[in-house]
N, CA and C atoms as a LAMMPS dump frame, in Angstrom:
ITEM: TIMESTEP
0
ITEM: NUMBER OF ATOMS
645
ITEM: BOX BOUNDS ff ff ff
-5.0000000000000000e+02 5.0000000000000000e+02
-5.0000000000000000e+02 5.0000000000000000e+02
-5.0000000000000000e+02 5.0000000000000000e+02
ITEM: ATOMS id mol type element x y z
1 1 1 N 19.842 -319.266 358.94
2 1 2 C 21.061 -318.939 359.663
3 1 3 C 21.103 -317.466 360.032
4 2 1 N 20.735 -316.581 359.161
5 2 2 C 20.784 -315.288 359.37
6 2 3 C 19.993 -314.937 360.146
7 3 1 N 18.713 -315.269 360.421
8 3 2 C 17.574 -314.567 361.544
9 3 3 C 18.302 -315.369 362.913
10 4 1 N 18.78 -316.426 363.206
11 4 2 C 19.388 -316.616 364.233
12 4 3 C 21.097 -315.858 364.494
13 5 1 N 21.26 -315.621 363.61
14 5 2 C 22.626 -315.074 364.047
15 5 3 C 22.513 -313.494 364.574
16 6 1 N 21.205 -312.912 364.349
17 6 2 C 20.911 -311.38 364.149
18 6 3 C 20.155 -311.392 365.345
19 7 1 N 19.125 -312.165 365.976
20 7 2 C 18.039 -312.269 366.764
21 7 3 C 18.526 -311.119 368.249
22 8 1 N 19.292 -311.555 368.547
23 8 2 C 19.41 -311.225 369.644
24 8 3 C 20.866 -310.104 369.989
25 9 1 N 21.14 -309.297 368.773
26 9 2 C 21.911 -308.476 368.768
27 9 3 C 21.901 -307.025 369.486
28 10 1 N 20.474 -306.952 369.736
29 10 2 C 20.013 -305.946 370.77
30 10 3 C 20.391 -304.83 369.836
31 11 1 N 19.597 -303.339 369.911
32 11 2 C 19.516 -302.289 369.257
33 11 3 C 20.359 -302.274 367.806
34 12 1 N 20.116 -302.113 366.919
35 12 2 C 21.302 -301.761 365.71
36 12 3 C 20.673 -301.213 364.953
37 13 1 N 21.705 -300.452 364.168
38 13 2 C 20.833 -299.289 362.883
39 13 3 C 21.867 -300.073 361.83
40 14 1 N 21.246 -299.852 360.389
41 14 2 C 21.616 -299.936 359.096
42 14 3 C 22.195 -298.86 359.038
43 15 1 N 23.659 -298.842 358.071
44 15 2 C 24.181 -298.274 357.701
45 15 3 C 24.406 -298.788 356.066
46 16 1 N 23.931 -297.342 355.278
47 16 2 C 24.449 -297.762 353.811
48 16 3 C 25.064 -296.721 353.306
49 17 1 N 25.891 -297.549 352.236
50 17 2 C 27.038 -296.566 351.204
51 17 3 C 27.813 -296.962 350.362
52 18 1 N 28.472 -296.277 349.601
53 18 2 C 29.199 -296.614 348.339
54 18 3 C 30.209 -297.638 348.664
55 19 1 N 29.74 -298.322 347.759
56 19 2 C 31.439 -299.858 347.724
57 19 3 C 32.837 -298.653 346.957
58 20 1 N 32.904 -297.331 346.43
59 20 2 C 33.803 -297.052 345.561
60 20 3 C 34.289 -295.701 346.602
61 21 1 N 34.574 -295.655 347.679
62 21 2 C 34.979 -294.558 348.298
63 21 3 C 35.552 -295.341 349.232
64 22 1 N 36.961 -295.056 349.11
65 22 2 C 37.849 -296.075 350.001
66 22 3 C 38.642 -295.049 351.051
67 23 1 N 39.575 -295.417 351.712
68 23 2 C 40.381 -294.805 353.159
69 23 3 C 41.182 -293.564 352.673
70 24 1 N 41.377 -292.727 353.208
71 24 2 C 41.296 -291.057 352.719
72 24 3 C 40.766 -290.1 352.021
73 25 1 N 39.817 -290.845 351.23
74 25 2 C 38.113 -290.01 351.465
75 25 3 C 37.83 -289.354 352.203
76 26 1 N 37.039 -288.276 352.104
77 26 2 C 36.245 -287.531 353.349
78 26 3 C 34.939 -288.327 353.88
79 27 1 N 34.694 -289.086 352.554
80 27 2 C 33.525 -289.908 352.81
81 27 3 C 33.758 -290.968 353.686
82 28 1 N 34.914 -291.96 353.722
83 28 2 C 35.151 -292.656 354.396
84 28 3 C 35.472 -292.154 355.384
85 29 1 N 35.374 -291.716 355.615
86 29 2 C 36.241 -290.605 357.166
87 29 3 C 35.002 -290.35 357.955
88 30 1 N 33.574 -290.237 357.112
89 30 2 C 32.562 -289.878 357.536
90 30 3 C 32.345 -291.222 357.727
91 31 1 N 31.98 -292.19 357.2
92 31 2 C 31.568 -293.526 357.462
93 31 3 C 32.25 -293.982 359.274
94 32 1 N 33.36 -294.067 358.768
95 32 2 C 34.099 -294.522 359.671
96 32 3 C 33.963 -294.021 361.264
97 33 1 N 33.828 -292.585 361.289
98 33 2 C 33.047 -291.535 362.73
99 33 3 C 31.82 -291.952 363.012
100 34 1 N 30.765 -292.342 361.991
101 34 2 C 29.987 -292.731 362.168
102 34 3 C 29.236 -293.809 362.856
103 35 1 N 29.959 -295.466 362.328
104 35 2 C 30.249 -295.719 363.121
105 35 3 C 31.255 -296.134 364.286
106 36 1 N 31.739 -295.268 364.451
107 36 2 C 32.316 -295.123 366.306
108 36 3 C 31.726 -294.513 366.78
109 37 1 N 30.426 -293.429 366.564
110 37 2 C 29.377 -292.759 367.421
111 37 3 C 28.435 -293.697 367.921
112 38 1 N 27.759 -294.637 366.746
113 38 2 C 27.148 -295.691 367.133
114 38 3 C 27.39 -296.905 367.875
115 39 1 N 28.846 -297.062 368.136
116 39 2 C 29.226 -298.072 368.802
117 39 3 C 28.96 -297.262 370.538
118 40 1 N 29.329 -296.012 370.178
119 40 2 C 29.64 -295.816 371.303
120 40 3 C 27.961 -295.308 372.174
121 41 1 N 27.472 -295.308 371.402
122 41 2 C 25.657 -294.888 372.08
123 41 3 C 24.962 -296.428 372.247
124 42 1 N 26.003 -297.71 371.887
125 42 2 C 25.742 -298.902 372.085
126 42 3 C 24.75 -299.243 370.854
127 43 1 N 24.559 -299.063 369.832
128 43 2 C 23.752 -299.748 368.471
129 43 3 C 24.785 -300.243 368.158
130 44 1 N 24.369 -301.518 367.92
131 44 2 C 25.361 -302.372 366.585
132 44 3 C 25.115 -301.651 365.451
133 45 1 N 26.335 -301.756 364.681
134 45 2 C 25.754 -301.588 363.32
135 45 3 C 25.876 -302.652 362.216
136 46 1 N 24.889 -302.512 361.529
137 46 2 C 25.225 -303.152 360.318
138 46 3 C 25.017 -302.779 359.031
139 47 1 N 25.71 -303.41 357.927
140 47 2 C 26.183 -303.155 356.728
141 47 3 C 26.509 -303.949 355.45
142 48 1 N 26.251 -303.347 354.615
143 48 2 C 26.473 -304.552 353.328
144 48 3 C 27.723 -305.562 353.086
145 49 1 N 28.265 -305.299 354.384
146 49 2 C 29.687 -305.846 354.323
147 49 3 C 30.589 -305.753 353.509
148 50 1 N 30.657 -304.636 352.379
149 50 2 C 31.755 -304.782 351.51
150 50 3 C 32.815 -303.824 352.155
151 51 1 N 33.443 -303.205 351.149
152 51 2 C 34.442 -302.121 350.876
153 51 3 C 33.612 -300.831 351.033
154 52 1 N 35.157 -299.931 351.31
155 52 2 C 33.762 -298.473 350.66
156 52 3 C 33.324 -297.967 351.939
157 53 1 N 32.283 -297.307 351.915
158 53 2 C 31.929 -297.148 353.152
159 53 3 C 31.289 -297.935 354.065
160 54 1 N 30.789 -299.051 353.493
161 54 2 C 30.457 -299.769 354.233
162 54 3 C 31.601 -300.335 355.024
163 55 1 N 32.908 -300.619 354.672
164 55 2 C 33.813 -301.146 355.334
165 55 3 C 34.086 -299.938 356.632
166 56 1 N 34.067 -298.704 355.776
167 56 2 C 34.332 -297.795 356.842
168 56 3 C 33.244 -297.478 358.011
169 57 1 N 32.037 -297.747 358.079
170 57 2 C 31.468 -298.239 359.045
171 57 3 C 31.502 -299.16 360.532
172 58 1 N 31.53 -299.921 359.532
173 58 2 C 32.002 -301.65 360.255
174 58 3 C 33.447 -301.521 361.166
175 59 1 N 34.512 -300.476 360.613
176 59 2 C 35.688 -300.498 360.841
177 59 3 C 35.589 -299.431 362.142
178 60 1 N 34.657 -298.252 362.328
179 60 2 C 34.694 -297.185 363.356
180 60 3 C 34.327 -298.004 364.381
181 61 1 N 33.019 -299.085 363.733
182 61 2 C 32.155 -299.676 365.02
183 61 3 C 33.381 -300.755 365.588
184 62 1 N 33.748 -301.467 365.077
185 62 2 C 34.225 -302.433 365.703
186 62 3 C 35.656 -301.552 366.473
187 63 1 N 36.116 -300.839 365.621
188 63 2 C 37.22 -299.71 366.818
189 63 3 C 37.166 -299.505 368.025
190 64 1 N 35.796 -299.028 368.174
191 64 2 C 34.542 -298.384 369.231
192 64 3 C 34.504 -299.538 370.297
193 65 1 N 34.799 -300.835 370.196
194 65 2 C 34.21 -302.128 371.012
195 65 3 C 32.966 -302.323 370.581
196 66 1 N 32.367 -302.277 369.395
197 66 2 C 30.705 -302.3 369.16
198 66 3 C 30.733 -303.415 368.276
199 67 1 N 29.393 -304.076 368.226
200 67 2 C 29.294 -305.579 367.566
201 67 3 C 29.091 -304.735 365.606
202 68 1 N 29.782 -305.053 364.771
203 68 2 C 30.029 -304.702 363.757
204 68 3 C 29.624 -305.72 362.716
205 69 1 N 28.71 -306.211 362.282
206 69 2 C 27.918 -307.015 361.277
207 69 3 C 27.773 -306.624 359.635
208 70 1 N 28.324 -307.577 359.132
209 70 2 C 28.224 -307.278 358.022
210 70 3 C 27.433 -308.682 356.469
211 71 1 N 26.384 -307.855 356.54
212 71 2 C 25.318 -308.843 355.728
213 71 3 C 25.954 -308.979 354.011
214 72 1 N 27.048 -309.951 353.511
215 72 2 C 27.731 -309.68 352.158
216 72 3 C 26.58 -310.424 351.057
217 73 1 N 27.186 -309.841 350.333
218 73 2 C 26.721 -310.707 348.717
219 73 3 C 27.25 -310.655 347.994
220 74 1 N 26.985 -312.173 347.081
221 74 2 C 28.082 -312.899 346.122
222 74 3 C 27.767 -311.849 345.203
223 75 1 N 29.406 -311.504 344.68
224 75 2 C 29.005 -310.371 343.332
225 75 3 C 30.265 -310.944 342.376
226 76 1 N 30.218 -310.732 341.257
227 76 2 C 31.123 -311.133 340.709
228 76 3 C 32.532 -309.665 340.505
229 77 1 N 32.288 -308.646 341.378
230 77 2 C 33.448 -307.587 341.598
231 77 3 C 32.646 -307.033 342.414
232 78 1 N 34.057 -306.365 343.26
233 78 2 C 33.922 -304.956 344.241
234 78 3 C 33.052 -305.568 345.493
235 79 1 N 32.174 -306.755 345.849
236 79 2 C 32.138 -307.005 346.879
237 79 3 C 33.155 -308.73 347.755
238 80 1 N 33.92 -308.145 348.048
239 80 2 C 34.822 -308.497 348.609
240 80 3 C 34.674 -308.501 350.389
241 81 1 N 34.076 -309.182 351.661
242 81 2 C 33.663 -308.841 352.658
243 81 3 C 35.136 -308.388 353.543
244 82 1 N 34.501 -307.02 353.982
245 82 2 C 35.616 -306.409 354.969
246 82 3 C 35.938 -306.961 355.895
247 83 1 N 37.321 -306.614 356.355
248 83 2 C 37.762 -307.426 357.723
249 83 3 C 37.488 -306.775 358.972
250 84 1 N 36.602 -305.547 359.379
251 84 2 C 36.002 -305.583 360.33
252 84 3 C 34.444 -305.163 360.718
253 85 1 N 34.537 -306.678 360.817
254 85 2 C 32.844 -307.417 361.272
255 85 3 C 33.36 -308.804 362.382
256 86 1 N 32.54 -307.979 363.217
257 86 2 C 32.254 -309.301 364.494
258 86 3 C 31.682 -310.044 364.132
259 87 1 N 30.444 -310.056 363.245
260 87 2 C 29.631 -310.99 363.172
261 87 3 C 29.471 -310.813 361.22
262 88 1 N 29.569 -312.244 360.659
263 88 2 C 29.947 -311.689 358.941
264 88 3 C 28.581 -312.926 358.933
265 89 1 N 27.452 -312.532 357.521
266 89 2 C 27.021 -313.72 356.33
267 89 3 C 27.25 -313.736 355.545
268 90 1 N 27.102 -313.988 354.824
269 90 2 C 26.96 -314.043 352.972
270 90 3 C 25.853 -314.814 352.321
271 91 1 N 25.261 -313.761 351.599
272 91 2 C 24.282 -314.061 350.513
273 91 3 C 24.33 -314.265 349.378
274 92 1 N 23.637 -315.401 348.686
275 92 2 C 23.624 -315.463 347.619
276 92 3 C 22.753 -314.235 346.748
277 93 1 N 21.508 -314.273 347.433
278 93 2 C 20.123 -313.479 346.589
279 93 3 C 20.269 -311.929 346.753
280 94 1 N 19.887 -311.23 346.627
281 94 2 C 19.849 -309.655 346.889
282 94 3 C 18.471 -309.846 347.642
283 95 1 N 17.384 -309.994 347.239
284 95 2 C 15.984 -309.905 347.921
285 95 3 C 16.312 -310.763 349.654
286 96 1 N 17.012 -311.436 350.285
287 96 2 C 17.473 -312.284 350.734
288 96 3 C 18.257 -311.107 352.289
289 97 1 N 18.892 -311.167 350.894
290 97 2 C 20.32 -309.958 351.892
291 97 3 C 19.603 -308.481 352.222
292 98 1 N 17.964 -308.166 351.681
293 98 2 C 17.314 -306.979 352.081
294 98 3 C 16.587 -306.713 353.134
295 99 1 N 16.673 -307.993 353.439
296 99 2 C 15.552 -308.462 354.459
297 99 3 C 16.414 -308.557 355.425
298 100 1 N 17.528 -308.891 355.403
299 100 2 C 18.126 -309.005 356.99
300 100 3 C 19.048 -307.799 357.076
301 101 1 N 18.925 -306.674 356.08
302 101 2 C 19.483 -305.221 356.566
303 101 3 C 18.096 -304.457 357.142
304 102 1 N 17.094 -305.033 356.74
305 102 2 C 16.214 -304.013 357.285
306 102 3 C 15.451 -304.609 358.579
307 103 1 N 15.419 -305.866 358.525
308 103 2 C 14.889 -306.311 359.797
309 103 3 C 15.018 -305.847 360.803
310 104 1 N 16.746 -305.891 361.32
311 104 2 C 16.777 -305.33 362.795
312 104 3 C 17.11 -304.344 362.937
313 105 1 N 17.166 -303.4 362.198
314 105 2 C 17.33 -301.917 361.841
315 105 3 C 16.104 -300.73 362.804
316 106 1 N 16.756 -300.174 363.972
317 106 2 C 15.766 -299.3 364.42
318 106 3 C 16.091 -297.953 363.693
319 107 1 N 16.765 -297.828 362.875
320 107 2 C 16.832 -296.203 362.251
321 107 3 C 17.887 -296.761 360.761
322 108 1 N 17.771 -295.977 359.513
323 108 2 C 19.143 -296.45 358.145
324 108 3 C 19.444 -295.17 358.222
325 109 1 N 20.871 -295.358 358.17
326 109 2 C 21.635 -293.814 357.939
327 109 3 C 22.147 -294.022 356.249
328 110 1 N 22.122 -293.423 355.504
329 110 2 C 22.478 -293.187 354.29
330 110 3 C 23.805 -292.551 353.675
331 111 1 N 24.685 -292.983 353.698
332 111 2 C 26.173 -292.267 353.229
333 111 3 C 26.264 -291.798 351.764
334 112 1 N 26.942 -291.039 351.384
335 112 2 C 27.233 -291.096 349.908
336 112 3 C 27.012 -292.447 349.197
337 113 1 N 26.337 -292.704 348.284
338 113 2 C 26.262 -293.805 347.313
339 113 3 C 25.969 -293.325 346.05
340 114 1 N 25.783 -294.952 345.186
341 114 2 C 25.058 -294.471 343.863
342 114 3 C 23.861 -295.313 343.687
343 115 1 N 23.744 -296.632 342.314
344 115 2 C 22.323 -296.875 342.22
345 115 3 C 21.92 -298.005 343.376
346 116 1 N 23.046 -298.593 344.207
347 116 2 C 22.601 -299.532 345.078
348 116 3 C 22.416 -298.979 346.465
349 117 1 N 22.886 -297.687 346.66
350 117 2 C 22.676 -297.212 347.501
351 117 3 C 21.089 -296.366 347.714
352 118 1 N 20.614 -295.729 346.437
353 118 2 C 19.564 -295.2 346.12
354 118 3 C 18.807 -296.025 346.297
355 119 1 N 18.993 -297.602 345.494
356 119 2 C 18.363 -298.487 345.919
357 119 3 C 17.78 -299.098 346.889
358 120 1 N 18.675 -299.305 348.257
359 120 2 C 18.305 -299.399 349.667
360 120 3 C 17.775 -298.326 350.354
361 121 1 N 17.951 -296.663 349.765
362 121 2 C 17.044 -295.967 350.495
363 121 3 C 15.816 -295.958 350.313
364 122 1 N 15.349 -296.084 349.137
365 122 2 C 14.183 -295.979 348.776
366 122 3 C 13.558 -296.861 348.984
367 123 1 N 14.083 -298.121 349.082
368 123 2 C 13.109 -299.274 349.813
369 123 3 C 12.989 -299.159 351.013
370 124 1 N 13.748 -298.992 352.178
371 124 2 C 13.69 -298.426 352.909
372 124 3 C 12.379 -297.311 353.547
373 125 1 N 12.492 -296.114 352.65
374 125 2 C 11.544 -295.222 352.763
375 125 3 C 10.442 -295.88 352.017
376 126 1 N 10.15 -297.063 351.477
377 126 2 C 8.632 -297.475 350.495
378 126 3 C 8.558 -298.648 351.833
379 127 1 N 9.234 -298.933 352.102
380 127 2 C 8.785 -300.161 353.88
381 127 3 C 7.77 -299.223 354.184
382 128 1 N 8.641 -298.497 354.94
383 128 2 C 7.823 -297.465 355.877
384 128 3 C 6.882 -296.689 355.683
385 129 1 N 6.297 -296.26 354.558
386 129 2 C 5.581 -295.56 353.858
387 129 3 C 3.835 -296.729 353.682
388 130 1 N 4.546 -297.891 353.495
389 130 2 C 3.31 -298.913 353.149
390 130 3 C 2.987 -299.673 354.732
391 131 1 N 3.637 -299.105 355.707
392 131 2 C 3.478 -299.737 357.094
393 131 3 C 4.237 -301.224 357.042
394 132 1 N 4.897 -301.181 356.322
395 132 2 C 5.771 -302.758 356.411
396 132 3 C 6.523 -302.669 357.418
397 133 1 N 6.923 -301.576 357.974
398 133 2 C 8.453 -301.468 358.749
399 133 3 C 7.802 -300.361 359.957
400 134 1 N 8.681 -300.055 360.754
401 134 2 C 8.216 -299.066 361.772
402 134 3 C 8.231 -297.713 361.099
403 135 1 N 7.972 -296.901 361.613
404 135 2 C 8.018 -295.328 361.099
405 135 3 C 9.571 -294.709 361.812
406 136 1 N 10.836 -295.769 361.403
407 136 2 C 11.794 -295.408 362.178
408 136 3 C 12.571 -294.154 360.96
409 137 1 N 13.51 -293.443 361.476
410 137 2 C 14.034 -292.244 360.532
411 137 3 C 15.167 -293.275 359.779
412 138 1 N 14.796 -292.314 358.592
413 138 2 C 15.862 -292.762 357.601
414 138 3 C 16.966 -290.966 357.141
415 139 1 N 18.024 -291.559 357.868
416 139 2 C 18.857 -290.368 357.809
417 139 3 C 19.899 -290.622 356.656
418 140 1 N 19.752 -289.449 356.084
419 140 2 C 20.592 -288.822 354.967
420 140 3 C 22.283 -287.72 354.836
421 141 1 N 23.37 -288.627 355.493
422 141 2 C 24.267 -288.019 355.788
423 141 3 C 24.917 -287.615 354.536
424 142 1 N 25.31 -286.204 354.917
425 142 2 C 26.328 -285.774 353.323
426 142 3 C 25.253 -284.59 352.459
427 143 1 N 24.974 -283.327 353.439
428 143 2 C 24.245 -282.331 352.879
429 143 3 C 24.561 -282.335 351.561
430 144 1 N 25.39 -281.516 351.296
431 144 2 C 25.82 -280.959 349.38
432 144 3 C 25.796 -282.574 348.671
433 145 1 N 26.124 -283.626 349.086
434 145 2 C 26.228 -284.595 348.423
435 145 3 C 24.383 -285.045 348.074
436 146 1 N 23.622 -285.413 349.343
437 146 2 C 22.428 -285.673 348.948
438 146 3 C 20.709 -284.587 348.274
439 147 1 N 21.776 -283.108 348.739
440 147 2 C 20.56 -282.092 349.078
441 147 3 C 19.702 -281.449 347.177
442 148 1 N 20.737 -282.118 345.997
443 148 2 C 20.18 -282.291 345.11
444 148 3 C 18.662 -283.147 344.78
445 149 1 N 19.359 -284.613 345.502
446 149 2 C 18.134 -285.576 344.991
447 149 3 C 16.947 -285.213 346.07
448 150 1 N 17.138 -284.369 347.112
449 150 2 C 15.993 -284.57 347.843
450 150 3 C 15.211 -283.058 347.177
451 151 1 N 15.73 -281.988 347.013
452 151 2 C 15.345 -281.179 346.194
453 151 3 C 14.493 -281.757 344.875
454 152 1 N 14.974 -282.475 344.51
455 152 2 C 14.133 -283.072 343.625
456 152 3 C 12.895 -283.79 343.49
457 153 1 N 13.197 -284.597 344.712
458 153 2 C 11.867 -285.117 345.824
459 153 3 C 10.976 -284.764 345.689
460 154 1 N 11.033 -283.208 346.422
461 154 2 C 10.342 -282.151 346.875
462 154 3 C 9.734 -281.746 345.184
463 155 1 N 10.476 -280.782 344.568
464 155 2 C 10.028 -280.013 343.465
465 155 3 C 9.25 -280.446 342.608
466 156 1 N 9.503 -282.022 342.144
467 156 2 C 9.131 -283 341.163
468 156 3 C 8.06 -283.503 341.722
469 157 1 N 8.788 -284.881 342.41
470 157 2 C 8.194 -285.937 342.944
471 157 3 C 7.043 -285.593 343.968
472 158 1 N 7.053 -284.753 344.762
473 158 2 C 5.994 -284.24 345.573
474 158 3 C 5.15 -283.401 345.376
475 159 1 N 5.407 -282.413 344.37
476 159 2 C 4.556 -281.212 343.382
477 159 3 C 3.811 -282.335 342.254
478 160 1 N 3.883 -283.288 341.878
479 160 2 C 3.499 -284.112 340.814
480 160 3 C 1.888 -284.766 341.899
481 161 1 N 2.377 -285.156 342.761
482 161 2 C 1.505 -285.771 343.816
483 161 3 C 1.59 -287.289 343.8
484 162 1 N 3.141 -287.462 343.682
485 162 2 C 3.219 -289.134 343.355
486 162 3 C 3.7 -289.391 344.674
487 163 1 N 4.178 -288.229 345.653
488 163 2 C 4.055 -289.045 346.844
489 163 3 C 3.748 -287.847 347.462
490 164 1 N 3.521 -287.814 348.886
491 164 2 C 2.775 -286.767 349.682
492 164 3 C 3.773 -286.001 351.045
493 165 1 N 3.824 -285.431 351.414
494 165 2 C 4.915 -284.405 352.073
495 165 3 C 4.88 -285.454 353.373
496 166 1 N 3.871 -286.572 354.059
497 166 2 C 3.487 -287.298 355.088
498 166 3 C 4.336 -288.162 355.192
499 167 1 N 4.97 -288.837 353.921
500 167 2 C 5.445 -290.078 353.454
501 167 3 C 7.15 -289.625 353.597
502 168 1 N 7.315 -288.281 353.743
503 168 2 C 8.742 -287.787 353.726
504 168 3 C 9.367 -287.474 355.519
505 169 1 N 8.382 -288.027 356.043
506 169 2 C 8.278 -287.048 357.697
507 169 3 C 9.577 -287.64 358.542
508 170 1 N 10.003 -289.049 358.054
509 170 2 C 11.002 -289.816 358.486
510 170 3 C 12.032 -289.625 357.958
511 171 1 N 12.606 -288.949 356.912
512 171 2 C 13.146 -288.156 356.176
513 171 3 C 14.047 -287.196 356.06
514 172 1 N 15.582 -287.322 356.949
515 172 2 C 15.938 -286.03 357.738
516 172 3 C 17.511 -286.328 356.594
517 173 1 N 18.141 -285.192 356.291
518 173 2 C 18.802 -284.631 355.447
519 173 3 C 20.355 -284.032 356.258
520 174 1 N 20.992 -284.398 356.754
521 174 2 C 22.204 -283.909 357.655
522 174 3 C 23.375 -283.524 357.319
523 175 1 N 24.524 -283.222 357.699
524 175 2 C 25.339 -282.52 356.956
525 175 3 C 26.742 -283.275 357.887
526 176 1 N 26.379 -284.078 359.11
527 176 2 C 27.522 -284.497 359.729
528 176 3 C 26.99 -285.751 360.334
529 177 1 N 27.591 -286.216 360.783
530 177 2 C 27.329 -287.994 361.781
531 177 3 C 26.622 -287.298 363.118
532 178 1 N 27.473 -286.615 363.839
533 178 2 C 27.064 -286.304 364.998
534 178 3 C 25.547 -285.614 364.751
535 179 1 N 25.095 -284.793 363.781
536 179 2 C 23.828 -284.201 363.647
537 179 3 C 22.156 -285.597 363.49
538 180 1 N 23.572 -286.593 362.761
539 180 2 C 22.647 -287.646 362.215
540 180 3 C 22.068 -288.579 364.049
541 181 1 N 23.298 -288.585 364.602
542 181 2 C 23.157 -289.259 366.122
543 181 3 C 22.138 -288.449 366.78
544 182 1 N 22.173 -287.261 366.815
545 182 2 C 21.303 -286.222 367.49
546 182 3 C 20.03 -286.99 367.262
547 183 1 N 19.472 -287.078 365.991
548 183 2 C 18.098 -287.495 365.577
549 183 3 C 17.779 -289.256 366.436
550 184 1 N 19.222 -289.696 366.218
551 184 2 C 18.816 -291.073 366.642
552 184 3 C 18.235 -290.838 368.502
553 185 1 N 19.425 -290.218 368.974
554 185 2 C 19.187 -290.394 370.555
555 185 3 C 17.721 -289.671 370.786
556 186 1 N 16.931 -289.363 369.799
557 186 2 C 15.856 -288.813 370.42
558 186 3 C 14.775 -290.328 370.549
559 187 1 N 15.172 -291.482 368.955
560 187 2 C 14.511 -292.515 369.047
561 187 3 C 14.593 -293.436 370.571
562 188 1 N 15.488 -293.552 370.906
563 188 2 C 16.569 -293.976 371.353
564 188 3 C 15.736 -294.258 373.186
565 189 1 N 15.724 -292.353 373.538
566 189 2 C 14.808 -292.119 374.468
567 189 3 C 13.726 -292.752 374.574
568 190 1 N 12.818 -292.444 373.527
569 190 2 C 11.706 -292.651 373.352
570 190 3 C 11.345 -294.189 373.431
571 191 1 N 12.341 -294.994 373.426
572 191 2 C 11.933 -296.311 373.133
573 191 3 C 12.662 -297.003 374.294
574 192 1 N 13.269 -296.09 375.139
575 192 2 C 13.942 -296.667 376.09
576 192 3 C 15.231 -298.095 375.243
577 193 1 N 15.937 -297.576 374.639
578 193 2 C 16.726 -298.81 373.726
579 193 3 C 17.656 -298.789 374.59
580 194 1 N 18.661 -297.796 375.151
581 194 2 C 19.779 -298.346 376.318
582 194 3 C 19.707 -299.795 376.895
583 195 1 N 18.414 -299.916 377.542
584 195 2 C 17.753 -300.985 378.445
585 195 3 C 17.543 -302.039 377.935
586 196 1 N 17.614 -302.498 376.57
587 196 2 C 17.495 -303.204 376.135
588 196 3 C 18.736 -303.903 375.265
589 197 1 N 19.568 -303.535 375.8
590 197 2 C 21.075 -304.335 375.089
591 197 3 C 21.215 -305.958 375.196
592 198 1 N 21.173 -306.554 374.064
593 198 2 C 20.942 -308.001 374.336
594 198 3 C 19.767 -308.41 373.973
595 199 1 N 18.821 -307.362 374.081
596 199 2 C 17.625 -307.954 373.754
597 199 3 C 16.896 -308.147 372.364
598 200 1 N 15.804 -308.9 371.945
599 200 2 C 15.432 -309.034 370.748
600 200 3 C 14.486 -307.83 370.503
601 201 1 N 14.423 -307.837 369.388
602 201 2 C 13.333 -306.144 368.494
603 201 3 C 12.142 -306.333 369.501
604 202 1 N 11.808 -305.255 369.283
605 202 2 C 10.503 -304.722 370.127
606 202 3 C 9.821 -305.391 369.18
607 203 1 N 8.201 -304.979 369.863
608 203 2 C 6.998 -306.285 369.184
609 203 3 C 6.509 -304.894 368.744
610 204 1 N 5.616 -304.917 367.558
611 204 2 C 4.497 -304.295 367.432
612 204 3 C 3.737 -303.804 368.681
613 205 1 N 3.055 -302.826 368.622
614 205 2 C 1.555 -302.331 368.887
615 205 3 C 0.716 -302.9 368.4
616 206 1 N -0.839 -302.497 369.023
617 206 2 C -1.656 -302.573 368.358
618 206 3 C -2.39 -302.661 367.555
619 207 1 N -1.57 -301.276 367.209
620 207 2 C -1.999 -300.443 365.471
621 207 3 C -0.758 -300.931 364.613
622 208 1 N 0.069 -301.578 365.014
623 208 2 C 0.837 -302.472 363.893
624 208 3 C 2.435 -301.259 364.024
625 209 1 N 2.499 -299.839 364.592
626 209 2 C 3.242 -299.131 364.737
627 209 3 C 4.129 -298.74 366.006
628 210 1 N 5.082 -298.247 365.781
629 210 2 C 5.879 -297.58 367.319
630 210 3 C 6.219 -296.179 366.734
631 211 1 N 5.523 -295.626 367.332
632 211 2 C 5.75 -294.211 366.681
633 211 3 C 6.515 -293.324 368.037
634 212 1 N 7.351 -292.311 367.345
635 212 2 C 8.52 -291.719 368.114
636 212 3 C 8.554 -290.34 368.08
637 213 1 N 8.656 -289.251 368.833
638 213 2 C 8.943 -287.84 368.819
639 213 3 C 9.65 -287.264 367.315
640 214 1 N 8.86 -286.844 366.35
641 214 2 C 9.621 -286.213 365.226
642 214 3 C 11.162 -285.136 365.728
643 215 1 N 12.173 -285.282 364.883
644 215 2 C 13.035 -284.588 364.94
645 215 3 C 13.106 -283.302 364.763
C-alpha cells in the first residue's frame, strides 16, 4: 500500500524531529517554516507523522498548499498521527516505516531530536555512505542545538578513523530553514526537479549514482 500511495508524489524531502517539542517552541516554529519553504519550492514533505516537530512540519507544508505525508507508527505513547497530512499510513514495523521515509526522499533535513531522531540520521548518512541511497544532502537544522554532536563526529569519530572526512561531504550543519533550502535549491537545479512534479523518482545511472554540485 505504501509504495503505491508514495509512487508518484513527485519531488519530496524527509523531514525528521522530536515527537516532544510542541506549538510555541522555537523548535516548532522552526519545523513549521520549514515546511512552508518546502511546500512552497514545490517538495512534498514527509514525516514520521506524529506530534512534535514532525507535526510542525506537516502543518507549514500543508498551510503552504503542499502535499504533506505522514508515514506513522503503532507506539504504545506519544505517537498519535497529526492532523495535517494530505496523505497519512500507518505502520506496524519500524524497519517497514524506514524504508518508505527514505525511499522518496531527494534530500533529510534533521530538526532538533533525540535517540529516534539520531537514529534516522545516521541511517540515513550509513544509506549513503554504503551507496544504498543517492549521495543526496542530509541537512542538519539547529546550529547550537546539533554543532556539539557533529564536533564530536569530527574530533572522535573521524580522528579515530572509524569513518573518513568523504563519508561526511553530504553533511551540512545550518543554523536556519531558509540556509537549509539554500543547499536544497542547488540539488534541485541540478536535477532539474521543478519539471518533474507528478513524476516518479529518478532512475539510477550507470554507476548506480546521481551526483550533484557540493554546497
Amino acid at each position: 500500500m505504501g509504495f503505491r500511495t508514495l509512487h508518484f508524489i513527485g519531488p519530496a524531502v524527509t523531514v525528521f524531529g522530536s515527537a516532544r517539542f510542541n506549538e510555541g517552541h522555537e523548535y516548532y516554529e522552526m519545523g513549521r517554516k520549514l515546511g512552508e519553504l518546502l511546500a512552497s519550492h514545490h517538495f512534498a514533505v514527509i514525516t514520521g507523522g506524529g506530534p512534535g516537530l514532525m507535526e510542525a512540519a506537516n502543518r507549514g507544508c500543508k498551510e503552504a498548499g503542499g502535499v504533506s505525508i505522514g508515514c506513522n507508527i503503532q507506539l504504545p505513547r506519544e505517537q498519535d498521527p497529526n492532523r495535517h497530512q494530505t496523505k497519512s499510513l500507518t505502520f506496524r514495523y519500524f524497519f517497514v516505516r524506514k524504508v518508505m521515509l527514505v525511499k522518496y526522499a531527494y534530500a533529510f533535513f534533521i530538526l532538533p531530536g533525540g535517540l529516534g531522531t539520531i537514529d534516522e540520521m545516521t541511517e540515513a548518512m550509513t544509506l549513503i555512505q554504503t551507496g544504498r541511497v543517492y549521495d543526496f544532502p542530509v541537512i542538519l537544522i539547529g546550529h547550537d542545538y546539533w554543532k556539539g554532536f557533529m564536533d564530536w563526529i569530527y574530533s572522535t569519530v573521524v580522528k579515530a578513523g572509524a569513518i573518513s572526512h568523504e563519508d561526511l561531504l553530504n553533511v551540512h550543519l545550518v543554523a536556519t530553514p531558509e540556509e537549509g533550502i539554500e543547499i536544497l535549491t542547488k540539488l534541485s537545479r541540478a536535477l532539474d526537479l521543478e519539471n518533474r512534479i507528478g513524476e516518479k523518482r529518478i532512475d539510477r545511472d550507470k554507476n548506480g549514482k546521481t551526483k550533484f554540485p557540493r554546497a
